[in-house]
N, C-alpha and C positions, 0 to 999 in steps of 0.2 A: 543744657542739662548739666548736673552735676557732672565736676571733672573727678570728683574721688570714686565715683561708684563705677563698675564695671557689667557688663552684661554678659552672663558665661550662657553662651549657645550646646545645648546638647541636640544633634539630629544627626542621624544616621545617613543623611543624604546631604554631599558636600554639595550639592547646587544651591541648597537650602541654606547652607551654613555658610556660604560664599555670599549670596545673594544677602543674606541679614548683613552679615559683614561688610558689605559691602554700603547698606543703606544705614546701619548705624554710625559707620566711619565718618560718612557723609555729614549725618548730626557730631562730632566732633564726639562721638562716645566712643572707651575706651571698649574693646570685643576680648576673650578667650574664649575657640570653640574646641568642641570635646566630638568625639564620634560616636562616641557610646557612654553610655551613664556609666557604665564603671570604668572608664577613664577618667570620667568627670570627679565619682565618690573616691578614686586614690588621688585623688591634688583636694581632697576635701579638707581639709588640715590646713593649705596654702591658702584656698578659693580667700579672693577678694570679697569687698562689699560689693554691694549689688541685686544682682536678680536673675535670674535664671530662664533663658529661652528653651523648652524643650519640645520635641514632638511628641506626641502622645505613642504613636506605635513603632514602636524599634525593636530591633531584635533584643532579645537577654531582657534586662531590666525595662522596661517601656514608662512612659512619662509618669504612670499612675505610681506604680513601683516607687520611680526614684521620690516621687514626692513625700510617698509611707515611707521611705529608709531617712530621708531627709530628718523630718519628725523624728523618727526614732535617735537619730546622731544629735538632736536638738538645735539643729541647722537652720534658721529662720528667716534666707532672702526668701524672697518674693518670686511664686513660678508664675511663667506664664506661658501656660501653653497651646501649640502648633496641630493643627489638624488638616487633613484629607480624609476621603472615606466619609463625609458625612456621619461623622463620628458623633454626632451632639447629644446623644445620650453617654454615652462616656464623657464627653467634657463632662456636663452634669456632675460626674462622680466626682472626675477632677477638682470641680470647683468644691465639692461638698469634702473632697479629699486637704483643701488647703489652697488649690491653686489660686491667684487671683484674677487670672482675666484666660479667657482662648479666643483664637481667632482661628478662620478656617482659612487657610491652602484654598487658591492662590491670594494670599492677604495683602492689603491695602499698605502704601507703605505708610502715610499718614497714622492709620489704625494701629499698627505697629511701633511708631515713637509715642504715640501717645499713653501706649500698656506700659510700653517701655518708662514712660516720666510717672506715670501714677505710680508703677511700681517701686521708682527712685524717692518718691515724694511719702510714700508709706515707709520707707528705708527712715528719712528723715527724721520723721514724725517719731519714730519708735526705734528709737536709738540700741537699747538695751532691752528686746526682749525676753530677759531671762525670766 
């Protein structure tokens, strides 16, 4: 995978955010995880290129949230988001919201580098979405 691009994990659950880390490290991707979206939106200024792992239900701002503030700041990696709860009509939103891909909890790790390279690969394509 790309060595410039970076994958910023938001989930309110560090077994999640460990466990990603742990499996994208392994694909030799570079990881910064956040615990909460508004740790994530105050390094929004710094945030690397990349793409954005988030869970959809977290306390304070939840995945749907940060993906509308996202938009609004005109911020345009690539989300992709994290489910449990048999959430699939919320993903829906999500996706209809901007995300580009959800997997559900407990997710495939396969299923997961591969959102993860589309989502590098659409970074690529569209350098300057301004």
């Amino acid at each position: 995978m790309s060595g410039d691009n970076v994958v910023h994990i938001v989930d309110d659950d560090e077994a999640v955010r460990k466990s990603l880390a742990f499996l994208l490290g392994t694909a030799q991707v570079s990881v910064r995880s956040y615990e909460t979206a508004v740790t994530f939106l105050a390094d929004i200024d710094i945030v690397e290129r990349g793409c954005i792992v988030t869970d959809l239900r977290m306390p304070g701002i939840d995945g749907l949230e940060l993906i509308r503030r996202l938009k609004s700041l005109g911020v345009d990696l690539p989300v992709i988001i994290i489910t449990g709860h048999g959430d699939i009509a919320l993903a829906g939103k999500a996706l209809e919201a901007g995300a580009v891909d959800f997997l559900e909890k407990p997710f495939d790790d396969e299923a997961v580098l591969a959102a993860v390279r589309s989502a590098f690969s659409q970074q690529e394509q569209d350098p300057q979405n301004d």
